[in-house]
Each structure stands twice: as C-alpha cells, then as structure tokens.
N, C-alpha and C positions, 0 to 999 in steps of 0.2 A: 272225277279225280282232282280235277282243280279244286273244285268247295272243298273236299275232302284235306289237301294240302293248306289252304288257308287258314282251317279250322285250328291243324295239327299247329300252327306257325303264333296262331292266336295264345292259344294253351300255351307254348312253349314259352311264351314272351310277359303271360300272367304268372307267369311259375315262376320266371325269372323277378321279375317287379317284387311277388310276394317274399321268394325268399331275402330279396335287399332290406324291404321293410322288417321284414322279421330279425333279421340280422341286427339292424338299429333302433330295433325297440319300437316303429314307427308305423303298426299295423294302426291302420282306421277303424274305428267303430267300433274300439276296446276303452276298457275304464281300467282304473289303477285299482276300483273293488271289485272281483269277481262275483262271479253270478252265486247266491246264496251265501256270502259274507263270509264267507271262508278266505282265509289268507292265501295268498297265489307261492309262496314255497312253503316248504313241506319239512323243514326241519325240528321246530318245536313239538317236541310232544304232549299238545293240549289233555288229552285226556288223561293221562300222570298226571299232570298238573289240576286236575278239575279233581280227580281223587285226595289230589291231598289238600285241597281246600276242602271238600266234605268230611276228610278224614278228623282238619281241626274241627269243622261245627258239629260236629259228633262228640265233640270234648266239652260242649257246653258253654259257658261266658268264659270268659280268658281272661280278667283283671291279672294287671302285672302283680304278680309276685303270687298269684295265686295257685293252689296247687294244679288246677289245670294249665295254667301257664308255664309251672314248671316241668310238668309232665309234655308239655309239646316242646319245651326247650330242650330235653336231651334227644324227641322224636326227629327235629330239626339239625342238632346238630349232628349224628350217626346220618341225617343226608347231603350235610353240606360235603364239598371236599374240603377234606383236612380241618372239620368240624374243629370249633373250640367255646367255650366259653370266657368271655372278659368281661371282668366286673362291673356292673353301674352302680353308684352312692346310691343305698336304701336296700343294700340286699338284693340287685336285680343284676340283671344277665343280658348281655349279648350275645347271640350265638354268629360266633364266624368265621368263612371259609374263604378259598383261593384259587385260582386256578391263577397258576405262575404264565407271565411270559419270561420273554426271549432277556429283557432287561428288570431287575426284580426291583429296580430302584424307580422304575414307571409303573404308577398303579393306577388304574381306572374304578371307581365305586360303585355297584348296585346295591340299592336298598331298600326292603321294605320293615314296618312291626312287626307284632307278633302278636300283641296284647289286643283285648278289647276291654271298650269306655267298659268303667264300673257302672251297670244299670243292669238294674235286675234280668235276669232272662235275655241280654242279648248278646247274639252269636256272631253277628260280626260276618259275615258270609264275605263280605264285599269290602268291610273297614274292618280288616285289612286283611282277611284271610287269603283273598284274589291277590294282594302282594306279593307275601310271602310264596304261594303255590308258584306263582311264574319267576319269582327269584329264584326257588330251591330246582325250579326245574332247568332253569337259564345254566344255573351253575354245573348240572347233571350234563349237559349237553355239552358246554365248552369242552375242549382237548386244549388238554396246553398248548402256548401258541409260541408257534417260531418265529413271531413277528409280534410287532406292538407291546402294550402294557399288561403286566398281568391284572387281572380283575379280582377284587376284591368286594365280595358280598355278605353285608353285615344286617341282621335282623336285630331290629331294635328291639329292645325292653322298654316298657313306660314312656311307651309317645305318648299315651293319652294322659291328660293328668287324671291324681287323684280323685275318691270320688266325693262330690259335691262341691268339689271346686270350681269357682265362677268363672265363665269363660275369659272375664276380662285379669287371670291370671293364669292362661294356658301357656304363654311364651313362657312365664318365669317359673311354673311346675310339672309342666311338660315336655316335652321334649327329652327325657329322661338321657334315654339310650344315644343318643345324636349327639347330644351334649357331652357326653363319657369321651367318643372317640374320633368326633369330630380333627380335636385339635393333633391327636395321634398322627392322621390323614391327613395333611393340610396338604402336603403337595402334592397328590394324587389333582391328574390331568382332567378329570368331570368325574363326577356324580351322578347318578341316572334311581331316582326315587320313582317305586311304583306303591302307587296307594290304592285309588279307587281304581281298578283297573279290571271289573269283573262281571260291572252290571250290564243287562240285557239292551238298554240301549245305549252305550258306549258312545261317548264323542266326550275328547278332551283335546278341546282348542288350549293355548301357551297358558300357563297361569304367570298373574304378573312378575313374580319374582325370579321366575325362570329364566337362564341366561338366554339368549335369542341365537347365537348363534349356533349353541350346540342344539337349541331346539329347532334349528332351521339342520341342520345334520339329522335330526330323529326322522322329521319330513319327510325329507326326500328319502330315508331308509325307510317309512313307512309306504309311499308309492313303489319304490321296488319290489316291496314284500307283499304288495296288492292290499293293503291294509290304510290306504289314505284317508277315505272316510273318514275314519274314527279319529283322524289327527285333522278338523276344520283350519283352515288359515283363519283365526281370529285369535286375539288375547281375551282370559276371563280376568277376575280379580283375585289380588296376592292372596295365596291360602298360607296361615302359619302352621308348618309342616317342618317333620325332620330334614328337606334340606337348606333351612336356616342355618343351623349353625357351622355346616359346609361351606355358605356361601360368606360367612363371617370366617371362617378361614382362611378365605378365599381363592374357593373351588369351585370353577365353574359348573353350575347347579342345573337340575331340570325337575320338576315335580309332575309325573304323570299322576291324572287324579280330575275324575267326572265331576266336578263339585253341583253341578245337579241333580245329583242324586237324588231321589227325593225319600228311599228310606234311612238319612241320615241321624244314626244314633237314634236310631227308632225300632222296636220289634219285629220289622219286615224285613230288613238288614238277615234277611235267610237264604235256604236253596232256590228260592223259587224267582228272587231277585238278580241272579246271577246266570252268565250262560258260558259254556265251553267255547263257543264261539269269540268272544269278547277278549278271552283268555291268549286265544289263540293271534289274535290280532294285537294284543300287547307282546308276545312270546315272538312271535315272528319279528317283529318293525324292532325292536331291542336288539333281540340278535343279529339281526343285520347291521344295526346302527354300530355294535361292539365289533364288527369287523373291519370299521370304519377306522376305530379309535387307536 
C-alpha cells in the first residue's frame, strides 16, 4: 500500500510540473519545427493556396501585360476582398484588396507579383506564383479586425522588367507595379513582401535591405507558428525587390524571398520545384506576425 501511495504521489506531482511547463511554453525536448515540417497552428489554408499557385502555372508564362497575365488579373482580383484594379504607366495593372481595421487611417501592406520574367516557356511556379497564392489566401483568412491596422494586399504588375532588358537596369525598368503605388502608401506602418516563398527547400535568413526590426517581429512570429526553421538568424544580401520603393517611402520594409534558389529564371521554376509544405510555413509565420501589427 505504501509503494502503491508513493507511486500515486509521483504522478500527481509530474502532472503537476508538466502541466506549469505547458502552461509557459517551457516543455523540454521540443523544437519551434515540428516533426515533418508542418507549421504547429493550423489556421492558413495551404492547400487553397498550393491550387492557386498551380491554377496560375496552368495559365502558361505570365509576361506583364500579357494576355495570360491579364486573364489571372481579373482571376485575382474576384479573390481578393474588395478586388480592384489600379493603373501602372504602360497599360498594366494592379490588382488590390482590403481587409479594413478598427482605424482605416492605419494601414499594414502585404505584397507579392503576378507577372513572370519574359523567357520563353517559363512558368514561374516559385517567382512568384508561391507569392501571390499565400497573399490571396492570407487576405481570404483575415476577418476584419476590431483591433489594429487594416491591411492592405496589392499584387504587383511588371516587377520583372521588360524583356531583354539588362540586369544592370532592373531598378530603373522594373519594379513597375511598386513604383505606381508605393507613394500612395507611404504612411502605412510595414510592408510584408512575399516573393520566393515556395520552394521545397525553404530557408530565408533577413535580406539586407529588410528593416530588422519588423524582421526580428516575423521571427519570433515564425517560432510561435512552429515554422522557425525556414526563418535562420542570419542576414543574406540586398535583393532589388518591390519593397524598394516602400522603403524609399519610408515604410518599414521586409522582403521574404529564398534567394537560393537555384532554378532562378530558369525552366525548373515549375510544380515539381515547389511544395505545399513551404507554403504553409510562409502562410502561418505572416499571419501570426499580422496579429501582431
């Protein structure tokens, strides 16, 4: 009877211990990625998201202004909320939506393209189809919010320049769409750019022009969401990206985007480069970070 009471006195008092630790977040022998790289909350709906990134590479190359870019710009915006199109110089389009907060005069920015580089035969699966799918679906998810800024998600026209334009004039013919309504947005409180955001092996340490401390915010919203991994504490190098001209607004900027990639503007840039999982870990670590904001 005695061992028997010891036992019960054991248990009651690991029961006890576990549930404090669980309580503070402070179980042992756990990681911020869970087991098979899945995000640890459950709110984004990756696989919506993984369809409508195959939905675009089923439309073929996407050059701005092309008719299959045009044909995804009306698909895009009947999904944003409160879908619209606004003008970019050259005949192109941004398609963009809203989910209102509580004060309409505080506004938060997500963004990714739409377009892909002019090159023959390529689809873009990853630059930037993975953007656009986890913005269109970020924006499906939010409920208006009775707190904080409302967010505003705009799909760029004409990130990539022209075709056969030499790299060393992407800042000055590129950047189309960011360029249009940058100056619109200027006082919107961050920026949150998803670009490469798709491929199978995902990790995007800071890139250099990213402001630090909203990307030290995405961080720690990535360990909550059990999606840390794929956010290394290191800095890579500056990529010239649509949140230039944000941060020349001066909006504090972040540019998510694997610049590793290795099928960069290249043929591989397909389904087979890309994984729902990847998705699911940019979709989760964002929307937590926008709860934040």
């Amino acid at each position: 009877m005695r061992a028997l009471f010891v036992v019960l006195a054991v248990q009651v008092v690991l029961g006890a211990t576990f549930a404090v630790l669980a309580a503070t977040g402070n179980i042992p022998f756990t990681s911020d990625e869970p087991e098979g790289g899945v995000a640890r909350t459950d709110r984004f709906d990756s696989a919506a998201a993984f369809s409508l990134l195959r939905e675009q590479v089923e439309l073929g190359p996407r050059p701005a202004g092309s008719r299959a870019s045009r044909e995804l710009g009306e698909r895009l915006r009947g999904l944003l909320p409160g879908g619209r199109f606004e003008p970019v110089p050259g005949g192109l389009r941004n398609v963009v939506g809203e989910v209102p907060g509580r004060d309409p005069r505080r506004r938060v920015v997500v963004g990714a393209h739409y377009d892909t580089k002019d090159i023959r035969g390529f689809l873009g699966a990853n630059d930037s189809a993975s953007g656009t799918a986890v913005a269109v679906q970020l924006a499906r998810t939010l409920k208006p919010r009775e707190a904080g800024p409302s967010v505003v998600f705009v799909l760029f026209d004409g990130e990539e320049s022209p075709g056969e334009t030499p790299d060393s004039e992407f800042e000055q013919r590129g950047l189309r769409g960011s360029k249009a309504i940058a100056p619109r947005l200027r006082g919107a409180e961050a920026m949150v750019l998803l670009d490469f955001v798709g491929d199978r092996e995902l990790s995007m340490p800071r890139e250099a022009n990213s402001d630090e401390a909203l990307w030290s915010r995405l961080r720690a919203a990535a360990g909550r969401a059990g999606a840390g991994g794929a956010f290394p504490p290191a800095v890579t190098g500056a990529v010239s990206d649509d949140h230039l001209p944000f941060i020349e607004a001066g909006v504090p900027s972040i540019d998510l985007i694997d610049f590793t990639f290795s099928c960069f503007h290249r043929p591989c840039d397909d389904l087979s480069a890309v994984s729902e999982s990847s998705l699911d870990k940019t979709g989760e670590t964002v929307l937590e970070l926008l709860t934040t904001l």
